[in-house]
N, C-alpha and C positions, 0 to 999 in steps of 0.2 A: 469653365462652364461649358458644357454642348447645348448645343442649340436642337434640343429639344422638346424646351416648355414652352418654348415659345413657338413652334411651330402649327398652324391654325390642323387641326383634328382633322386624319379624311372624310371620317362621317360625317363632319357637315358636308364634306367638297358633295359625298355621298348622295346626300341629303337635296344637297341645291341641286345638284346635277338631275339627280331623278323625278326630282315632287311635277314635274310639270308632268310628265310622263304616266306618272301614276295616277294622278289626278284624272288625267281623258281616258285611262284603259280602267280605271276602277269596278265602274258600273258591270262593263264587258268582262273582264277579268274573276275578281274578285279573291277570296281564297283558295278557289275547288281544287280537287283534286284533276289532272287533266289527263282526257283519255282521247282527246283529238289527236288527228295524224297530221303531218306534213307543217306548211306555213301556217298555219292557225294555232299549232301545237307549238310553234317555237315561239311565235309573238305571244302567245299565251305565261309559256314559261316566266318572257325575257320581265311580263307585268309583273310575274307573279315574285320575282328575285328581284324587282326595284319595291317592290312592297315589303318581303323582308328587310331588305334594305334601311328604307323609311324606317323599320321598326325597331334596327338594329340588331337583327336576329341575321347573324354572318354567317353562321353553318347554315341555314334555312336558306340563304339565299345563295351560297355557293352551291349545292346541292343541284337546285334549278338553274345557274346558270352552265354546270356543268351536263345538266341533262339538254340544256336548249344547243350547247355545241356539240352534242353526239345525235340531235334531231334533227339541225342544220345541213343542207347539202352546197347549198351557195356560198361563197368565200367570205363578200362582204359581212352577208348574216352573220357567217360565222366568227368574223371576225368583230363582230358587234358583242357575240357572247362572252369569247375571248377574254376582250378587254372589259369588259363588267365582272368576269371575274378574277382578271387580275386585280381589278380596284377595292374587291372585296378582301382578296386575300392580303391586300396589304391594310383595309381597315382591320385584320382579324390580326395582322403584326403588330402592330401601333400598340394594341390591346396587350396582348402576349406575350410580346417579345421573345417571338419565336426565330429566327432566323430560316428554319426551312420554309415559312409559309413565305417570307420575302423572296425565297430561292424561285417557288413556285409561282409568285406575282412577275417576277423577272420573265422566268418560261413563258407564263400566260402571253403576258405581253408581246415578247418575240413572236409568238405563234402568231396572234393575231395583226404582227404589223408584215408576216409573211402571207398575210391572206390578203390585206390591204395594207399597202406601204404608207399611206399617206391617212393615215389616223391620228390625226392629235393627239386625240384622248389615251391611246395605248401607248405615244411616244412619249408622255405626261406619265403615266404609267412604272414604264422603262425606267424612265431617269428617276422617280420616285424611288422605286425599290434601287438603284444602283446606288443613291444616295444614301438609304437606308444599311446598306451594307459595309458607306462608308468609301466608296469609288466617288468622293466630289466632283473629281475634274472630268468624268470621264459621264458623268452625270449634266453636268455642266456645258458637255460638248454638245450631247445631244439636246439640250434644251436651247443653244442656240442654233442647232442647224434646224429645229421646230419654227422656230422662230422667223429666220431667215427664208423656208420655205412658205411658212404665211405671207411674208412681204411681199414674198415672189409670185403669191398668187398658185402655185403648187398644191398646200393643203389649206382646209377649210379649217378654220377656227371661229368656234362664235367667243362673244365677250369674257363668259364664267372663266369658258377653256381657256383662254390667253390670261386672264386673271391671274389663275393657280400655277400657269408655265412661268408668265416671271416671275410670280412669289418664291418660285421652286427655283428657278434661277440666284435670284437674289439672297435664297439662303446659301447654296452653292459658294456664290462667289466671295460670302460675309466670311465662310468658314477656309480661305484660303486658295479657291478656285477661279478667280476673279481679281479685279482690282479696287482700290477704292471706287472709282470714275465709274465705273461698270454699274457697283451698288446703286451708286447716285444717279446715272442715267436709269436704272429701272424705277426706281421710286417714281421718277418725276413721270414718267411712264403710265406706271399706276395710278399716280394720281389723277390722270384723265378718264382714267377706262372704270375708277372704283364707282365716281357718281351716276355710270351708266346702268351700274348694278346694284346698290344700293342707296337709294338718294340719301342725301345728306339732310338732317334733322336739327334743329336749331333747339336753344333750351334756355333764350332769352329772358321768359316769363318767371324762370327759375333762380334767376340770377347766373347761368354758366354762359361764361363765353365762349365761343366755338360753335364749331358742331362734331355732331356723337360721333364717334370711333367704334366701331365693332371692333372684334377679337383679330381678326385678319389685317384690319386698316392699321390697328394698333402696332402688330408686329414688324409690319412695315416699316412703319413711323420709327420703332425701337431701331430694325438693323441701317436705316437710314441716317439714324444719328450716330451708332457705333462706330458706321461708314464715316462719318465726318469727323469727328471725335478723334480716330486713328487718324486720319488725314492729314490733320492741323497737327496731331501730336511729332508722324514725323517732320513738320516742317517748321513748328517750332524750337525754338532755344533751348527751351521753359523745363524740357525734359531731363537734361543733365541736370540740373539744379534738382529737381528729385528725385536722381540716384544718386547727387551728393549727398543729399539730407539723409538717404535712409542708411546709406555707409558711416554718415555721424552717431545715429542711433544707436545701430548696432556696437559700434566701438563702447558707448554707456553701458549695453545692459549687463557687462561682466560685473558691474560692481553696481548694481540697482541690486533693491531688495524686496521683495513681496510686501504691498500694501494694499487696502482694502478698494476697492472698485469705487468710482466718483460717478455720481449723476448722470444718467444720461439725458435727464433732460434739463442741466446744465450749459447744454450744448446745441440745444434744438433751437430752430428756427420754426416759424410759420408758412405754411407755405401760400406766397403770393395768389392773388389771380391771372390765371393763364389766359393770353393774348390770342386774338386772333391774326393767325397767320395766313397771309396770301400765297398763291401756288408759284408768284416768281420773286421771292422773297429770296436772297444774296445770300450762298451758303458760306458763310463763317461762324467762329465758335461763340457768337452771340445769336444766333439763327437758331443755332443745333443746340444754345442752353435753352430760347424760347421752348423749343418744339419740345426738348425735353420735359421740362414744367408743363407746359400744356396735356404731354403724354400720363404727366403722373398725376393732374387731375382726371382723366378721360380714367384711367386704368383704378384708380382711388373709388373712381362714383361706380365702375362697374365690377369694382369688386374681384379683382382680378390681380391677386397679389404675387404672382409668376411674373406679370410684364411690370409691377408697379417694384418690388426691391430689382430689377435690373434696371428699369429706368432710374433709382437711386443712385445706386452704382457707377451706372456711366457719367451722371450730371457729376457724381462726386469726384469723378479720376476726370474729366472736364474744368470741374471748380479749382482745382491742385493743378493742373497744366497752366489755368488764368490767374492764380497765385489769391483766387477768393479761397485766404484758409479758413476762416468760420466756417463759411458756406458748407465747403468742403468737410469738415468735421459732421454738422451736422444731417448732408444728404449720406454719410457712410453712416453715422447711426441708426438710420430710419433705415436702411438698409438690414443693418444689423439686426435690428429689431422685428424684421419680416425673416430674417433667412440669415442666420451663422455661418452660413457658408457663403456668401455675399463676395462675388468675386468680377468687375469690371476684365473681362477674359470672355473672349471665346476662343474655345479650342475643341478638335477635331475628336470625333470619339473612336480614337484608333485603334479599341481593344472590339468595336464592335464587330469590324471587316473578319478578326480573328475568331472571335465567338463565331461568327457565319458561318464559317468554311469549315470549324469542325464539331457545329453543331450543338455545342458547347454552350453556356454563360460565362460571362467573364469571370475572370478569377476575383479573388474578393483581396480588393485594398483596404487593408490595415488603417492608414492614412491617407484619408482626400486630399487629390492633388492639389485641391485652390489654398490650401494654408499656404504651400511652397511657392506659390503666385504674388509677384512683388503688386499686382494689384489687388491683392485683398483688401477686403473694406476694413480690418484693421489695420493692418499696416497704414492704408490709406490715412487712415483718421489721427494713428500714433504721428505721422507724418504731418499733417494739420495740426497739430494738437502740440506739438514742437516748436512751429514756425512762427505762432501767436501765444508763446509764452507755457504752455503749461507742461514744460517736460517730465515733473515726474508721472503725468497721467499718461503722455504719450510712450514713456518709459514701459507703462504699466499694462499699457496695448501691447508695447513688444513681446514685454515676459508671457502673457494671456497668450497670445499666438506661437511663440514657443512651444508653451505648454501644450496647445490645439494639434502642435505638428510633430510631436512625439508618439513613436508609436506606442501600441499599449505594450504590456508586462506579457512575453509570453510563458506558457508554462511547457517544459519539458513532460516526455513521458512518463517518467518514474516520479516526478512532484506530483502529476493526475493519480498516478496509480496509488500512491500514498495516502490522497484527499480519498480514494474512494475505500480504501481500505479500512480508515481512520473511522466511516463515516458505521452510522450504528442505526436498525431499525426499533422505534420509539416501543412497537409492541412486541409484545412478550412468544416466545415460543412454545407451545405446548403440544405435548402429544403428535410431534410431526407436524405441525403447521404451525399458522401465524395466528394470534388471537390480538382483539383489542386489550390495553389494559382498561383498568377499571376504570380510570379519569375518563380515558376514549369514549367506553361506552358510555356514560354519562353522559358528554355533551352530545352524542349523537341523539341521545332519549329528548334533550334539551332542542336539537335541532327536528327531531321528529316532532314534538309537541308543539314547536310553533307553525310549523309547516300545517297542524293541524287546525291548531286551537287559535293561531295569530297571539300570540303570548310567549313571550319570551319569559322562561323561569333561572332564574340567578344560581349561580352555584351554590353548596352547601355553604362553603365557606365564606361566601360575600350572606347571605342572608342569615347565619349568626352571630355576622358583625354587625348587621344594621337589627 
């Protein structure tokens, strides 16, 4: 799995960053076209590229911020432009997935932290697009030397901006650039700074316990428990015991045989009411199952089925390390049941670095790599599904995911050339062209008439059988 669905959209960071902004130059600003010179012409602009912005219109507003840094003569200003439209160009990536416009949000960037070296926002920027290209660590460098000069008092950061650097942090260091401890120190982090910026909302009256999660709190919460999840997995026992079990399996399926698919909801559970959890609550893997359950009602009410079958996923390769096999069985269903491809993994997306550099999309796999993943939510669940008796269904998981990681039938040149050879046009040739035959023109009279008349007329043949 890359940790892309889950990462919270720039267009809001976009969004939150500028509405204040927007909001006081509105009146002053507005659409117009602008025929001012000098400072009035660039603060002009810079309203006029946070209003596209707001609107989501990213060529509209890179346009203007690239006219306010050729209007600009002062460094800062210019380096205010800069980075607005480095942020643009990487909301117009996100979208695209283009690679050159990330090349170009990188440039941006650079330019503007050479005008002003002490810019959050463009060093947010920087490590955003490096990340995007697939440089984790070197992404990850920069967003703790961001970091470290906040502390030091160096650069200014207000709340948003430190928000979205360790969010960006914390993805960094989930996919490999970091350590467990790291994840979990920024969380805890976050968890101070989030009610500074979105207060927390309660839904007592509703019957929910807790309080509300937005999409960003939410993701958090997810790599926070991944963080812990891996943690406990390497330090416990529990883990060789399920790579013995899946080595028993596999030994079976040579002499299993195809039988029909069992119930999935055979195997489900309900899901509990989620706890509410306090901010210095003991991280162990009864913590990170609470937070998880709490995560997949929060992601469940909002409707948010990207964070809700990964929060499945993880509680389930959770539930298999704590030896709860029902459990287990049944959060890899619910999983399955959102997303087939359901895979407790994050892994680095190392074809994108390549696609970047030459410009390129990645080349197209045949086969998704999460089948091949010993935590797929099948395997997962065959695994489960063994431990509390019911081996030929978990047998049945195996064969099914076999089946899933075969690639398909390919066909040689001369087989294509044959199929198209073989293949014969239904209408008739006349006179040097193509003509309909006579059935053709028929139902086209039959498809003109209703188009006309709203009446569909039956063919000859059905209306003198009836």
């Amino acid at each position: 799995m890359m940790l892309t669905a889950t990462v919270m959209p720039l267009r809001a960071y976009l969004r939150l960053t500028t509405a204040s902004r927007v909001l006081k130059n509105a009146k002053k600003s507005g659409t117009r076209r602008f025929s001012l010179c000098g400072e009035a012409a660039f603060h002009d602009l810079l309203s006029q590229g946070d209003a596209h912005t707001l609107a989501a219109d990213f060529k509209a507003a890179e346009a203007c911020f690239v006219a306010a840094v050729n209007e600009s003569s002062v460094g800062t200003a210019r380096a205010v432009a800069w980075q607005r439209l480095s942020a643009t160009l990487l909301a117009q990536a996100f979208e695209t997935w283009d690679p050159g416009l990330v090349f170009r949000a990188q440039t941006a960037a650079e330019t503007a932290l050479l005008e002003e070296p002490h810019n959050a926002r463009a060093q947010l920027c920087k490590a955003s697009a490096l990340s995007r290209l697939g440089h984790f660590d070197v992404a990850a460098e920069e967003l703790r030397h961001l970091l470290a000069s906040v502390l030091a008092g160096a650069t200014e950061c207000n709340t948003e901006t430190e928000i979205q650097v360790r969010a960006a942090l914390m993805r960094c260091c989930a996919l490999g650039a970091g350590t467990h401890d790291e994840v979990l120190s920024q969380a805890q982090q976050l968890r101070g700074l989030l009610p500074v910026l979105t207060p927390q909302k309660y839904f007592e009256a509703e019957g929910f316990a807790g309080a509300w999660l937005g999409p960003l709190e939410m993701e958090i919460q997810l790599l926070e428990c991944i963080a812990g999840v891996e943690k406990f997995e390497q330090a416990s026992t529990r883990y060789q015991d399920v790579q013995d079990l899946w080595q028993e399996l596999g030994q079976h399926v040579a002499t299993a045989c195809d039988k029909p698919p069992f119930e999935a909801s055979s195997v489900l559970f309900p899901e509990t009411e989620p706890q509410i959890l306090t901010i210095d609550i003991e991280d162990n893997e009864c913590a990170f199952l609470s937070k998880l359950t709490c995560l997949v009602a929060h992601a469940d009410r909002a409707d948010l089925q990207e964070i809700l079958w990964q929060a499945f996923a993880w509680r389930c390769r959770l539930q298999l390390l704590l030896g709860n096999w029902q459990h287990a069985a049944s959060d890899a269903t619910k999983a399955l049941l959102l997303n087939i491809y359901a895979v407790a993994e994050l892994r680095r997306p190392s074809a994108a670095a390549e696609a970047a550099k030459t410009g390129q999309q990645p080349g197209v796999v045949s086969v998704p790599e999460c089948f091949n993943s010993r935590w797929h939510c099948l395997r997962m669940r065959a695994a489960a599904l063994h431990k509390y008796g019911r081996c030929s269904d978990a047998l049945g998981d195996i064969l099914l995911l076999q089946k899933l990681a075969m690639p398909p039938w390919a066909e040689d040149s001369s087989t294509s050339l044959q199929k198209l050879a073989t293949w014969e046009n239904p209408r008739t040739k006349e006179g040097g062209g193509w003509r309909r035959s006579p059935e053709q023109r028929a139902a086209l009279k039959r498809r003109q008439r209703y188009r006309r008349d709203g009446a569909f007329a039956l063919p000859q043949s059905l209306r003198d059988s009836t």
